[in-house]
gemmi code that builds the backbone of each chain (N, CA, C; Angstrom):
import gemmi

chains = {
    "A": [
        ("UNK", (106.943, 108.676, 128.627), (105.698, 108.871, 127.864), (104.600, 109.351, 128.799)),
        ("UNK", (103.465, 109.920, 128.213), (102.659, 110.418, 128.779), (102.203, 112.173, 128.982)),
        ("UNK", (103.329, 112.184, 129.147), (103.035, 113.819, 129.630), (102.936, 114.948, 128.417)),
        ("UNK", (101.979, 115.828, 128.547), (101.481, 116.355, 126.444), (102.164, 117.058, 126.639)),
        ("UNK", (103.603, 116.920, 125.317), (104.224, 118.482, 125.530), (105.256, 118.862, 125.952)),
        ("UNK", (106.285, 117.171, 126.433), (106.871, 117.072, 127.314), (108.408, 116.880, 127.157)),
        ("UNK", (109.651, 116.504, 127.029), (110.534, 116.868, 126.980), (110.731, 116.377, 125.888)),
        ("UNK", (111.835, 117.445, 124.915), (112.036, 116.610, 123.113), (112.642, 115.327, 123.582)),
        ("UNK", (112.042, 114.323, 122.922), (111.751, 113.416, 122.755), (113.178, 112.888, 121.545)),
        ("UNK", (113.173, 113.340, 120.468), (114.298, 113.263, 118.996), (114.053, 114.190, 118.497)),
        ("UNK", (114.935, 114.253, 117.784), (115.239, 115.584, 116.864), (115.570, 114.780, 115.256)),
        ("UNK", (114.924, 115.410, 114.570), (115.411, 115.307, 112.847), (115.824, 116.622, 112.398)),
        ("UNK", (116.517, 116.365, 111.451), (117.252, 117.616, 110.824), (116.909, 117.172, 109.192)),
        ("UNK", (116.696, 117.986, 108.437), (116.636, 117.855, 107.071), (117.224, 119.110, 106.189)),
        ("UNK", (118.345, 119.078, 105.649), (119.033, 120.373, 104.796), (118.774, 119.998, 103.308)),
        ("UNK", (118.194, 121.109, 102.701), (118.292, 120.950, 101.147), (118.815, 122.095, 100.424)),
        ("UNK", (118.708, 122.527, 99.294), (119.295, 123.425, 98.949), (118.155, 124.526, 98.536)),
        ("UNK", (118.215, 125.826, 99.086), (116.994, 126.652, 98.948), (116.551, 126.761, 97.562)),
        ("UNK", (115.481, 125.867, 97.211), (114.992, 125.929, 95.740), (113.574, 124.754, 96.128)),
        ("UNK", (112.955, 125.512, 95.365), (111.253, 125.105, 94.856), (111.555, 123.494, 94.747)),
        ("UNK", (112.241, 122.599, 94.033), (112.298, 121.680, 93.467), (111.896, 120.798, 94.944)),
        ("UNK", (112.785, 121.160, 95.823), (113.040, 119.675, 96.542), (111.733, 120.288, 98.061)),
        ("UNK", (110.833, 120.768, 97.666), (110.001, 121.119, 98.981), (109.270, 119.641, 98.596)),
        ("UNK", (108.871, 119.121, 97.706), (107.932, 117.555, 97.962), (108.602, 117.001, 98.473)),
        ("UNK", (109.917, 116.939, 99.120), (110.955, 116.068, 99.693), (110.364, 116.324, 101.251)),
        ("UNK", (110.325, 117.526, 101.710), (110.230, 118.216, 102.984), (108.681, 117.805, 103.138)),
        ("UNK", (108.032, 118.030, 102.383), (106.399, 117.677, 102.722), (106.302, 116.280, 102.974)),
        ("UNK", (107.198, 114.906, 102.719), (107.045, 113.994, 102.831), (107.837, 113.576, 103.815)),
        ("UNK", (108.704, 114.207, 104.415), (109.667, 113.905, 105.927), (108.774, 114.194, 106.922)),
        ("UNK", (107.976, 115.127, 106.327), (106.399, 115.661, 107.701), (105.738, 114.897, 108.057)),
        ("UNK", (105.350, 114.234, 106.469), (104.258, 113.450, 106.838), (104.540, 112.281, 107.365)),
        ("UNK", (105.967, 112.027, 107.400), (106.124, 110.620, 107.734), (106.567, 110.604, 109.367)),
        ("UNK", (107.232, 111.680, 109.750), (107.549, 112.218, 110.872), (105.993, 112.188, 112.158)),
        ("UNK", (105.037, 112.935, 111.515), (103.569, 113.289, 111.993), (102.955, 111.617, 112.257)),
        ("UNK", (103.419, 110.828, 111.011), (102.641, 109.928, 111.027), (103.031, 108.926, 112.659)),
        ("UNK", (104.629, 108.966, 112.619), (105.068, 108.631, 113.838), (104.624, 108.855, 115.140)),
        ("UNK", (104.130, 110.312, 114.906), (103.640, 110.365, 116.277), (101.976, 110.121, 116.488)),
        ("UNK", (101.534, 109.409, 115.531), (99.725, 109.243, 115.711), (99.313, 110.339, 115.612)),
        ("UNK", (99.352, 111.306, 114.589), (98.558, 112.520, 114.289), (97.747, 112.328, 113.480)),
        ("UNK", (96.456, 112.507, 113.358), (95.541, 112.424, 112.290), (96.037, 112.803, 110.941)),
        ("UNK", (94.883, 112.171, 110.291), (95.334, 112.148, 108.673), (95.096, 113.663, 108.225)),
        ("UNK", (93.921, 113.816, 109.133), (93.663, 115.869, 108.737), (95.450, 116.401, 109.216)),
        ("UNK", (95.408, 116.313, 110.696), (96.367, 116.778, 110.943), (97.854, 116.789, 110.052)),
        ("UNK", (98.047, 115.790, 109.724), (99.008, 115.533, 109.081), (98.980, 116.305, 107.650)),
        ("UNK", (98.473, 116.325, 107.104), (97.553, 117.523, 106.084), (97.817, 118.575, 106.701)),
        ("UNK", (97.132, 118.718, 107.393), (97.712, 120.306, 107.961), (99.146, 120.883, 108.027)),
        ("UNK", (100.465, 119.430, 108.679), (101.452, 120.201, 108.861), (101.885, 119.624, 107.527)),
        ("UNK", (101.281, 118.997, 106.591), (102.258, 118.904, 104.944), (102.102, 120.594, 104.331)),
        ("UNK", (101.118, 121.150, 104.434), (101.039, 122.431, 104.073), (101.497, 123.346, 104.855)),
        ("UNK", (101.458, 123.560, 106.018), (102.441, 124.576, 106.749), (103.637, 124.514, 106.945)),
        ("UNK", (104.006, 122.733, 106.604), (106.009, 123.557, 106.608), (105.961, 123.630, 105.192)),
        ("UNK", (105.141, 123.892, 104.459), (105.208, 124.173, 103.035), (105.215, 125.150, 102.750)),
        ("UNK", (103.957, 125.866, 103.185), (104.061, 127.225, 103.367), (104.821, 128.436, 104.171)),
        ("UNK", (105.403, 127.792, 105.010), (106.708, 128.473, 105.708), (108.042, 128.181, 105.058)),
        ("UNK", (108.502, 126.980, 104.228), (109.538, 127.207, 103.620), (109.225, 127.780, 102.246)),
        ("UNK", (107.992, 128.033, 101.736), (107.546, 129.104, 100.498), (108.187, 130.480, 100.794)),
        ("UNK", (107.679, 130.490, 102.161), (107.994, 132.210, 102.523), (109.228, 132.257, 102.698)),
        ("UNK", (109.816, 131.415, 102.534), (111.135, 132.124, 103.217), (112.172, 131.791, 101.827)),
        ("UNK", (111.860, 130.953, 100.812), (112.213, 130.911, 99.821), (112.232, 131.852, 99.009)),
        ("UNK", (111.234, 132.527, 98.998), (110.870, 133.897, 98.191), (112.018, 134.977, 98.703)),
        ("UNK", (112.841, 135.097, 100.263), (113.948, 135.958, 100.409), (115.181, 134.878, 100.636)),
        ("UNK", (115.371, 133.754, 99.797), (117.025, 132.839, 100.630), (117.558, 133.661, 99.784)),
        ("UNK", (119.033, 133.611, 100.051), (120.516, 134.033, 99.753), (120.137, 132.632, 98.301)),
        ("UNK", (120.274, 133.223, 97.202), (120.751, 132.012, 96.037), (121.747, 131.490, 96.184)),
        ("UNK", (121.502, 129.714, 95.680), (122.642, 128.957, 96.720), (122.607, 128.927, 97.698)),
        ("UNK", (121.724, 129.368, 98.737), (122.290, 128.613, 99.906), (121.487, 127.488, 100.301)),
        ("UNK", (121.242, 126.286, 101.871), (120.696, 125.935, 102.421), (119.361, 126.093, 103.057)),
        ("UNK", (118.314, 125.334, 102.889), (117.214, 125.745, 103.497), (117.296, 124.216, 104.796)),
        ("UNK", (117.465, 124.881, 106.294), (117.733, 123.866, 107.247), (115.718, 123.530, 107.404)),
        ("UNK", (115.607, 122.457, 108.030), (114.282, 122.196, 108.327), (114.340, 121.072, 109.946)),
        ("UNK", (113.919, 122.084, 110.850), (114.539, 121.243, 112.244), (112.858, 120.536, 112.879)),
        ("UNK", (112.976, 119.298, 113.000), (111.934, 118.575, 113.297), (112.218, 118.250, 114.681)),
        ("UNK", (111.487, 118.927, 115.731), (111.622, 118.187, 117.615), (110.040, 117.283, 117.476)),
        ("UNK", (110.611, 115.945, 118.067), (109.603, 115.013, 117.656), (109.068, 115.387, 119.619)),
        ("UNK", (107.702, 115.686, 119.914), (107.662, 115.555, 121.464), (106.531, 114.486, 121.744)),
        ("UNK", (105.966, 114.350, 122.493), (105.126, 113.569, 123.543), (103.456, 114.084, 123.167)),
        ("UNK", (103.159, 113.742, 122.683), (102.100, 114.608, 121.697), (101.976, 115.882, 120.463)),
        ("UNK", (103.081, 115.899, 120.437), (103.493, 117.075, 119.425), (104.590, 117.074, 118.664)),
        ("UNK", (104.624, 118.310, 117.395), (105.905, 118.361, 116.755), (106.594, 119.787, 116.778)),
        ("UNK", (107.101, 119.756, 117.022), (107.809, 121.456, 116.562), (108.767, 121.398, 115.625)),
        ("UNK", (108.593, 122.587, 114.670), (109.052, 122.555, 113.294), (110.097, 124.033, 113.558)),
        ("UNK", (111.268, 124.409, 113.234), (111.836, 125.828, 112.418), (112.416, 125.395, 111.199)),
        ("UNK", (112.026, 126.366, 110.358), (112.674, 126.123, 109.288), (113.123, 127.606, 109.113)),
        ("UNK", (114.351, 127.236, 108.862), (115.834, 128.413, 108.594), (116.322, 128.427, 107.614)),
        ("UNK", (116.407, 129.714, 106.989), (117.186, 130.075, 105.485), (118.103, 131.762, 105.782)),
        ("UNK", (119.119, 131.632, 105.517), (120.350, 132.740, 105.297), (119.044, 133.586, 104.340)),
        ("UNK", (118.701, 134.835, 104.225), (118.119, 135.679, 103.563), (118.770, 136.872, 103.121)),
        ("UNK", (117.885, 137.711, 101.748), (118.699, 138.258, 101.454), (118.308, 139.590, 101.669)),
        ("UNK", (117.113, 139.947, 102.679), (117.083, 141.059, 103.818), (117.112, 141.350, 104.681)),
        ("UNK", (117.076, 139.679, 105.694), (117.204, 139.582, 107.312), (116.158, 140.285, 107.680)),
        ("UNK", (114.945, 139.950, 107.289), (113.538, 140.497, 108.099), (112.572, 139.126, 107.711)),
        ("UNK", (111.519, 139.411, 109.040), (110.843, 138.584, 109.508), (109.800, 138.443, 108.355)),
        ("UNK", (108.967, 137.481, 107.579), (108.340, 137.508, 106.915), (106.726, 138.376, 107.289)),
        ("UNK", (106.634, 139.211, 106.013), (104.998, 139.697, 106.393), (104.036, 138.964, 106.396)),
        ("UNK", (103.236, 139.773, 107.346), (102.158, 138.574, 108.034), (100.618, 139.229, 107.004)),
        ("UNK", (100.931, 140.084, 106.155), (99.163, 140.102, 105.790), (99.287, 139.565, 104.383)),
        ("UNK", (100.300, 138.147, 104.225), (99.563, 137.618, 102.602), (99.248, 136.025, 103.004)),
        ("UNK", (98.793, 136.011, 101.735), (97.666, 134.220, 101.312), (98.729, 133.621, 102.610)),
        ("UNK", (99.865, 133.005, 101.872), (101.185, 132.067, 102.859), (100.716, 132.462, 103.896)),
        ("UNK", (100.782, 133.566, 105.041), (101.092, 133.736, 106.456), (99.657, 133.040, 107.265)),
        ("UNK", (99.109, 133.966, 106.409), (97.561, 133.215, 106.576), (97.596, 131.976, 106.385)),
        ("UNK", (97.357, 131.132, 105.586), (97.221, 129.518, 105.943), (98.039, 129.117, 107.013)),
        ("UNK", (99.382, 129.721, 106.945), (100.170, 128.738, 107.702), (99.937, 128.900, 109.630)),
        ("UNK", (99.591, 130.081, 110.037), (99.116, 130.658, 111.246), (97.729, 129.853, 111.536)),
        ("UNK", (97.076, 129.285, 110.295), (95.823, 128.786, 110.740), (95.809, 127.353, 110.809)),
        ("UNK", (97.481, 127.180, 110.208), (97.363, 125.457, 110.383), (97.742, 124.666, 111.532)),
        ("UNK", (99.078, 125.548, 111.748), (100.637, 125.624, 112.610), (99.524, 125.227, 114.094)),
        ("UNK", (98.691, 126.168, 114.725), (98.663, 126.169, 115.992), (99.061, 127.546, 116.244)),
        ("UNK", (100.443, 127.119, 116.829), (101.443, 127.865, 117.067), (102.642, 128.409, 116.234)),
        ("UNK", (102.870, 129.950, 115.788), (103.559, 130.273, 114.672), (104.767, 132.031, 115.347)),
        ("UNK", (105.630, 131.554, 115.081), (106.261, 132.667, 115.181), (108.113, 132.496, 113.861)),
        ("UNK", (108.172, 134.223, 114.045), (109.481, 134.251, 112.986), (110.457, 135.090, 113.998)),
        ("UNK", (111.782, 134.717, 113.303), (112.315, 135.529, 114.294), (113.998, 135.808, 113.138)),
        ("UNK", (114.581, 137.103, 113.494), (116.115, 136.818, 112.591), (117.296, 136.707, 113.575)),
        ("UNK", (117.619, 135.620, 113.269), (119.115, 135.559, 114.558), (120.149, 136.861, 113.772)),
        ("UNK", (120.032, 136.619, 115.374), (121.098, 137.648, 115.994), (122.619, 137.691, 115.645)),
        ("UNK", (123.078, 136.479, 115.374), (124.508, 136.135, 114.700), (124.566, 137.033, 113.348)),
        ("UNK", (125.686, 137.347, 113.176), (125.909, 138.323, 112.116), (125.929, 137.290, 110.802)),
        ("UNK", (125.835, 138.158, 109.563), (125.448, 137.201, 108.169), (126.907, 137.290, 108.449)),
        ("UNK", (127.180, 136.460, 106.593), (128.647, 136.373, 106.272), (128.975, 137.622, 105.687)),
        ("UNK", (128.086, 138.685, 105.329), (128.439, 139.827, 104.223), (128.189, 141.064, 105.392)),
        ("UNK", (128.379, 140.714, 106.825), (128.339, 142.190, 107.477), (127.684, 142.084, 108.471)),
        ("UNK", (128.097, 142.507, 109.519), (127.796, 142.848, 110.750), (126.318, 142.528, 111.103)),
        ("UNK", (125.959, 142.026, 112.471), (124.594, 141.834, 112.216), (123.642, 143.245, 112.009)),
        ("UNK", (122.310, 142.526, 111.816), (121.751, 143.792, 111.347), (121.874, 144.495, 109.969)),
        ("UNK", (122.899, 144.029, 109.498), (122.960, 144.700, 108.245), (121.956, 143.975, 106.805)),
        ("UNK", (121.405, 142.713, 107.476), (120.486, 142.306, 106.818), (120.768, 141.139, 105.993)),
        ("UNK", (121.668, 141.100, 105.010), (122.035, 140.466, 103.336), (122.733, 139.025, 104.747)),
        ("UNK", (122.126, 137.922, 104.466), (122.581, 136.845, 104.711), (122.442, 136.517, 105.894)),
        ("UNK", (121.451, 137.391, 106.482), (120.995, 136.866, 107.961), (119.531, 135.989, 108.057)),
        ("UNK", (119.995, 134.798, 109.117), (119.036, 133.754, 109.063), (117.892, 134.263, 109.957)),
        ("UNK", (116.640, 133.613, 109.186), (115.266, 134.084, 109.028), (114.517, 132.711, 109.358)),
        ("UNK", (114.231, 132.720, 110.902), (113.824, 131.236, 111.205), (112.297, 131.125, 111.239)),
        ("UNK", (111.332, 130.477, 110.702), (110.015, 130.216, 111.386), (109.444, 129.020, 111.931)),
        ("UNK", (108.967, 129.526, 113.086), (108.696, 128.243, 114.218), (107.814, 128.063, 114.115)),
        ("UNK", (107.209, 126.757, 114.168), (105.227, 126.422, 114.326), (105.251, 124.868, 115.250)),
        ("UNK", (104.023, 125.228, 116.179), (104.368, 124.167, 117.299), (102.619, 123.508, 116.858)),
        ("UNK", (102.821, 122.427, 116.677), (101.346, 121.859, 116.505), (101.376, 120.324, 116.974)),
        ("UNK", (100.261, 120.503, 117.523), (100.369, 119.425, 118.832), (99.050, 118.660, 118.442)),
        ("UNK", (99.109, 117.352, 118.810), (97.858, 116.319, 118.300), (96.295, 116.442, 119.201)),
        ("UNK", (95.343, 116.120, 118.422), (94.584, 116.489, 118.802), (94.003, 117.618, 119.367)),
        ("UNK", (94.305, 118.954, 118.487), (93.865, 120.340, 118.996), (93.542, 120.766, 117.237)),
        ("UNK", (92.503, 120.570, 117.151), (92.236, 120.302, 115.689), (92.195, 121.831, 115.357)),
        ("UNK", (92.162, 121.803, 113.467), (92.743, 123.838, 113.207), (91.152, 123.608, 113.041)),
        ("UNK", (91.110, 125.266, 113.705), (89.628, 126.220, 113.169), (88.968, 125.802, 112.036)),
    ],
    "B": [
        ("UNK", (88.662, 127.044, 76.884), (89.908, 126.468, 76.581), (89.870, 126.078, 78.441)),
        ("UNK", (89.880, 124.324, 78.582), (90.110, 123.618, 79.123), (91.697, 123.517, 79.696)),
        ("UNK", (92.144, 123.584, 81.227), (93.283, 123.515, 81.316), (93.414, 122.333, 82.364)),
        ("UNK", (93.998, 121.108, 81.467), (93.684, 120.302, 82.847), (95.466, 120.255, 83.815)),
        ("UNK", (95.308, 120.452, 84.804), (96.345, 120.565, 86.139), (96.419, 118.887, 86.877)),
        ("UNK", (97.633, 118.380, 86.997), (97.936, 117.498, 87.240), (99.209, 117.311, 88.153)),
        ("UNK", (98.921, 117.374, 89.593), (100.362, 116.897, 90.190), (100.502, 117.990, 91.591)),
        ("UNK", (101.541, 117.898, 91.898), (101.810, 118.813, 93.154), (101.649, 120.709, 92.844)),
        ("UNK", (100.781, 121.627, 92.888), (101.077, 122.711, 92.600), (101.476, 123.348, 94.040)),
        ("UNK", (103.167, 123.892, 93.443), (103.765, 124.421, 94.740), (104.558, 125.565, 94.370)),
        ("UNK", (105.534, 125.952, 95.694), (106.544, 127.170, 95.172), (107.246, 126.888, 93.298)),
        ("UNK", (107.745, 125.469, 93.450), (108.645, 124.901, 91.949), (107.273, 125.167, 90.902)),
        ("UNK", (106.155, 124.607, 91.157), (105.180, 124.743, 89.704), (104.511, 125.820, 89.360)),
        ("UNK", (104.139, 126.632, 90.473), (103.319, 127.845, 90.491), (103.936, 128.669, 89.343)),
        ("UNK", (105.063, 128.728, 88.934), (105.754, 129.868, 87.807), (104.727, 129.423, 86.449)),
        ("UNK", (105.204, 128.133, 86.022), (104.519, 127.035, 84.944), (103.448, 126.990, 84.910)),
        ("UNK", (102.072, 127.298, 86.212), (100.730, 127.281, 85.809), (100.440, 128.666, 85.508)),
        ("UNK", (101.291, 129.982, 86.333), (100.882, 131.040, 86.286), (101.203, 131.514, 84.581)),
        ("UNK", (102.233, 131.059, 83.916), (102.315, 131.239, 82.755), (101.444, 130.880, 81.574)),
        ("UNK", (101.176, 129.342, 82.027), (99.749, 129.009, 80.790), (98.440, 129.474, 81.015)),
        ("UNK", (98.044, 129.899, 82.558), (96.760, 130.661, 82.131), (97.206, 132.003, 81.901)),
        ("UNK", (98.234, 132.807, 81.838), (98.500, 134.098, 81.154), (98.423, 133.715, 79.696)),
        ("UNK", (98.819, 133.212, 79.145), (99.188, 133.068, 77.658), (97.523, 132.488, 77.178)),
        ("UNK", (96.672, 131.687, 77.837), (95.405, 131.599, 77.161), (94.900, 132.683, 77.490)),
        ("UNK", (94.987, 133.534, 78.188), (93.794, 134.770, 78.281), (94.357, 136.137, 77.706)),
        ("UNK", (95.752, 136.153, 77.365), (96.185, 136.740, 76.480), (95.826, 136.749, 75.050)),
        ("UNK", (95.579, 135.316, 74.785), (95.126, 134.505, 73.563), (93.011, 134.595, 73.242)),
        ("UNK", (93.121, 135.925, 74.412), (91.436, 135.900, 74.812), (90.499, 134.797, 74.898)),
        ("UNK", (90.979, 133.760, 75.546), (90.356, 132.814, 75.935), (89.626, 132.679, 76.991)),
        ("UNK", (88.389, 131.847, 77.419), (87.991, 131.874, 78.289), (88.682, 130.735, 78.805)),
        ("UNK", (88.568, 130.463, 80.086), (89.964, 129.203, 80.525), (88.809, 128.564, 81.919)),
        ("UNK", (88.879, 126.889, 81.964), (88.640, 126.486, 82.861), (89.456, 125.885, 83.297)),
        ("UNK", (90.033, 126.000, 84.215), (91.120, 125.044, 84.968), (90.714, 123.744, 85.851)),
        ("UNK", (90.539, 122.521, 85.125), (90.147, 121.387, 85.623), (91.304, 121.047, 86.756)),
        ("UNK", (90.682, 120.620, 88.031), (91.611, 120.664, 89.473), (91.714, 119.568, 90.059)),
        ("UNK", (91.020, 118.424, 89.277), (90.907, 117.005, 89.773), (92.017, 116.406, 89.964)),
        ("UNK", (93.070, 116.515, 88.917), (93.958, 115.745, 89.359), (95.131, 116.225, 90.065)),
        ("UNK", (94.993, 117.658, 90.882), (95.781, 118.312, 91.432), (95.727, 117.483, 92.672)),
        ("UNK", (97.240, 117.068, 93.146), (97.383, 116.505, 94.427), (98.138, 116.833, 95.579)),
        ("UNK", (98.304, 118.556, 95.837), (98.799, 119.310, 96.888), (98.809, 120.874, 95.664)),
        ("UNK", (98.260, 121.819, 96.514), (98.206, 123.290, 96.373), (98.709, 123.912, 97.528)),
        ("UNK", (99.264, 125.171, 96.896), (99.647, 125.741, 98.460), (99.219, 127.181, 98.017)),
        ("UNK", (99.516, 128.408, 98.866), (99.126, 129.437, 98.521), (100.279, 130.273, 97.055)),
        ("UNK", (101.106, 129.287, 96.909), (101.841, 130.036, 95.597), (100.937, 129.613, 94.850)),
        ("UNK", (100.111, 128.574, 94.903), (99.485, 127.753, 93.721), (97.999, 128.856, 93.556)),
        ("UNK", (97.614, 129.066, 94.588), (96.355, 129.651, 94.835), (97.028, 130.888, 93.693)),
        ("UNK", (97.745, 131.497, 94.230), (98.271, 133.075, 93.639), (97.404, 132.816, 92.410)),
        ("UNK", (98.559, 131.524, 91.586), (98.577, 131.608, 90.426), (97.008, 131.390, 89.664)),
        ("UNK", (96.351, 131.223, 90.312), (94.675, 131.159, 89.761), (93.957, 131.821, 90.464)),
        ("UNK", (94.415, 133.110, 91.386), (93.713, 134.604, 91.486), (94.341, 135.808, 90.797)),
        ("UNK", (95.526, 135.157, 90.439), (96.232, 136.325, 89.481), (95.500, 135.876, 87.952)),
        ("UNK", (95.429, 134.971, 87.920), (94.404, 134.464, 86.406), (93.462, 134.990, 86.482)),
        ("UNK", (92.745, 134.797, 87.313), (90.812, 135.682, 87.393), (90.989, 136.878, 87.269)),
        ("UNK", (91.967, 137.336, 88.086), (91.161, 138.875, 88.012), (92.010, 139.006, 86.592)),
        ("UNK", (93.209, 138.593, 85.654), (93.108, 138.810, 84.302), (92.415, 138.910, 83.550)),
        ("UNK", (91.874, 137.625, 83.596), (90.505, 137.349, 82.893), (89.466, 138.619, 83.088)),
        ("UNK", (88.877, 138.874, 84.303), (87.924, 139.550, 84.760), (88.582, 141.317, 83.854)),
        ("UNK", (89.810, 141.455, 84.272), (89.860, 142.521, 83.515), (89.572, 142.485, 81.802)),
        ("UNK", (89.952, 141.268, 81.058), (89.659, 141.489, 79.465), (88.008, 141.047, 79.461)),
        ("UNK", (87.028, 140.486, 80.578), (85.873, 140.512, 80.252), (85.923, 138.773, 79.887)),
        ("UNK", (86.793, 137.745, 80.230), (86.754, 136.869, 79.973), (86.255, 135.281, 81.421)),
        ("UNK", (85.644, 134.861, 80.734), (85.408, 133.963, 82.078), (86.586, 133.439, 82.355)),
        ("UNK", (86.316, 132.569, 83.946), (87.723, 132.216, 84.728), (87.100, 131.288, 85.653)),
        ("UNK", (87.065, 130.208, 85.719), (86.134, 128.978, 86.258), (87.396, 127.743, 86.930)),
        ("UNK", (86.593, 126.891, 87.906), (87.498, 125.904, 88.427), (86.805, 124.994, 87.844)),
        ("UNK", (87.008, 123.396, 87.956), (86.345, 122.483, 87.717), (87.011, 121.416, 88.102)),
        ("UNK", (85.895, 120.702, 89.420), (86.481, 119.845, 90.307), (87.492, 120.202, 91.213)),
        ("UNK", (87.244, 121.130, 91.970), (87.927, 121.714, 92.831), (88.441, 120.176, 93.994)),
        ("UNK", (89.540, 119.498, 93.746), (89.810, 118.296, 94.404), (89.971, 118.506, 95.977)),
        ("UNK", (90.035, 117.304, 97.191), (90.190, 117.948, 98.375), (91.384, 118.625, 98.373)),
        ("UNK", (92.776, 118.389, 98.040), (93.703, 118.995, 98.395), (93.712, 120.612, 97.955)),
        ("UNK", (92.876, 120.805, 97.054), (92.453, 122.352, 96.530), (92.165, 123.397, 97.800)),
        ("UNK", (90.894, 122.858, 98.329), (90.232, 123.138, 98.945), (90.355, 123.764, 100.486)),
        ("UNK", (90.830, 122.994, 101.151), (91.895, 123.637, 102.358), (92.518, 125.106, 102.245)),
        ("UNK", (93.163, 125.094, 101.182), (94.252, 126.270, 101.591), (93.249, 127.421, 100.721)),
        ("UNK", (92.144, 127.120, 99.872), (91.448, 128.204, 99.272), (90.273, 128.559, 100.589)),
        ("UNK", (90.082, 127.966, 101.310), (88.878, 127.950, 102.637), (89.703, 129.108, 103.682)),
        ("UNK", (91.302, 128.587, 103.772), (91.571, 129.267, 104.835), (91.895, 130.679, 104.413)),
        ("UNK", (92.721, 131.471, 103.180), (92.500, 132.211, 102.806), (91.215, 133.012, 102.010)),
        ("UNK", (90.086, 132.511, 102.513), (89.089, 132.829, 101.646), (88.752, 133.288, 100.559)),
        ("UNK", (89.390, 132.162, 99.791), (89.363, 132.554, 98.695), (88.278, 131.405, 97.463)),
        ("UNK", (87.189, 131.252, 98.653), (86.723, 130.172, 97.637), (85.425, 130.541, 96.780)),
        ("UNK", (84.931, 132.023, 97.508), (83.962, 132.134, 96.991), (84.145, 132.864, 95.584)),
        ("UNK", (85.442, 133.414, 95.347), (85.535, 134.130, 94.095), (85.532, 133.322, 92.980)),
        ("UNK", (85.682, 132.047, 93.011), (85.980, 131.287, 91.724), (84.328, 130.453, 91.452)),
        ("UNK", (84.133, 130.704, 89.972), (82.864, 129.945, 89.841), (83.161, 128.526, 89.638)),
        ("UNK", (82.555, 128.017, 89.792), (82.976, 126.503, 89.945), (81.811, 125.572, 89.018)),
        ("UNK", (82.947, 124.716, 87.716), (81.875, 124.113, 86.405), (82.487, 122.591, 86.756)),
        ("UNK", (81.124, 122.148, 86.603), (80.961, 120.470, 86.657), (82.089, 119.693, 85.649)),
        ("UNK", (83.094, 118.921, 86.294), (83.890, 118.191, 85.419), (83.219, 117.536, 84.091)),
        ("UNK", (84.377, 117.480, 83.143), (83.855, 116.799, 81.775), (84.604, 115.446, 81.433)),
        ("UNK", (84.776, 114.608, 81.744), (85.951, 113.629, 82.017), (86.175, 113.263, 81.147)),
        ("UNK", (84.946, 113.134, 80.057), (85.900, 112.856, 78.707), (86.584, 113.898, 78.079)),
        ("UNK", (86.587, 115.021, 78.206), (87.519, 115.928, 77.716), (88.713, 116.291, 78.213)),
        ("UNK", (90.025, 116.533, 77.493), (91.258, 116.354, 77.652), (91.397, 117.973, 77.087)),
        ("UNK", (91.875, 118.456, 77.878), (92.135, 119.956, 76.925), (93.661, 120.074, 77.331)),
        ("UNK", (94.614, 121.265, 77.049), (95.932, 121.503, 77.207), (96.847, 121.492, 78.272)),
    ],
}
model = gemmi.Model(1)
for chain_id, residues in chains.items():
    chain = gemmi.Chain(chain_id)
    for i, (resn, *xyz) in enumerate(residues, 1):
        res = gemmi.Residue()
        res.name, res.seqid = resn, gemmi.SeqId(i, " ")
        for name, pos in zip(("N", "CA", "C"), xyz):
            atom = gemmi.Atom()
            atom.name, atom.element = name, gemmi.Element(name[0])
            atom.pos, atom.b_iso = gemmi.Position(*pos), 0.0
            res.add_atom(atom)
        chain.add_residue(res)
    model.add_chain(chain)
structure = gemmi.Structure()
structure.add_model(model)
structure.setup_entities()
């Protein structure tokens, strides 16, 4: 203990099935997760809406039927979040709507990225079923804008 | 025509609100969407009550919040989207659809 930032600490994993229904499930593993680590009640607010709004975005392109993974690194003042969904264009979500915006202003720290592993329907690159991860690193006491 | 909103508005509800304020302003209604008892919005939720206004705004019909609750508020601040909505004093005894 002690050091801000400092080696993962635990890891949570949470899989649901990519659909609208079960995101109050995911907003409440946050908050309870956040609450663990002494994050403010704003804060905690903050990351109930940004892994909300990052598994919104990425809901809007999953593969129907599949998994939406949600990877929680618990650290030493902080949390880091990806949340991963198989998509059904294998591109990084656009950054000029409402979603990208809140969530860039909540997160801290925000990036997307599409692995490199090939989907199940074709070679990588070919897009249809390639996973579409977004990362947000938000750390306690660095309050949002 | 009073719309009172109650509960989590998210990716799952946003379809369901965006549909009843289409169908009252279709119905040329003017629509206030009471927000008090909304207890998480996100930006699907937002959509669905800037895609309402500017409906409204196109048939010439008003398009109002009322009681914009804290959880409202956040995600309409960070997308700036707070100044477009006029904002009418709750009526608590009224129950509308």
């Amino acid at each position: 203990m002690g050091q801000q930032n400092g080696a993962p600490q635990d890891f949570v994993e949470v899989r649901i099935p990519a659909e609208g229904a079960y995101l109050s499930v995911l907003r409440t593993a946050t908050a309870g997760l956040a609450a663990r680590l002494d994050f403010t009640l704003d804060e905690i607010e903050d990351l109930r809406i940004a892994v909300d709004e990052a598994c919104a975005i990425l809901l809007t392109k999953a593969v129907p039927g599949s998994g939406l993974t949600c990877r929680f690194e618990l650290r030493d003042g902080a949390l880091a979040v990806d949340v991963s969904v198989p998509t059904l264009d294998g591109k990084t979500p656009a950054r000029d709507t409402f979603a990208w915006t809140v969530l860039a202003a909540l997160a801290g720290q925000v990036d997307a990225y599409v692995s490199e592993a090939a989907g199940p329907d074709g070679p990588a690159g070919a897009g249809i079923g390639q996973t579409v991860t977004i990362s947000m690193l938000k750390q306690r006491g660095v309050g949002a804008p | 025509m009073r719309l009172v909103v109650v509960g989590d508005v998210d990716f799952a509800a946003h379809p369901v609100l965006a549909a009843r304020i289409r169908t009252l302003i279709e119905d040329r209604r003017a629509v206030v969407v009471d927000c008090a008892g909304v207890t998480f919005l996100d930006s699907m939720g937002l959509r669905a009550l800037v895609e309402g206004l500017r409906a409204a705004d196109d048939r010439g019909l008003g398009f109002a919040l009322a009681a914009p609750s804290q959880p409202v508020l956040p995600v309409m601040e960070l997308s700036g989207t707070t100044e477009l909505f006029p904002i009418r004093d709750p009526e608590p005894g009224e129950t509308g659809s």
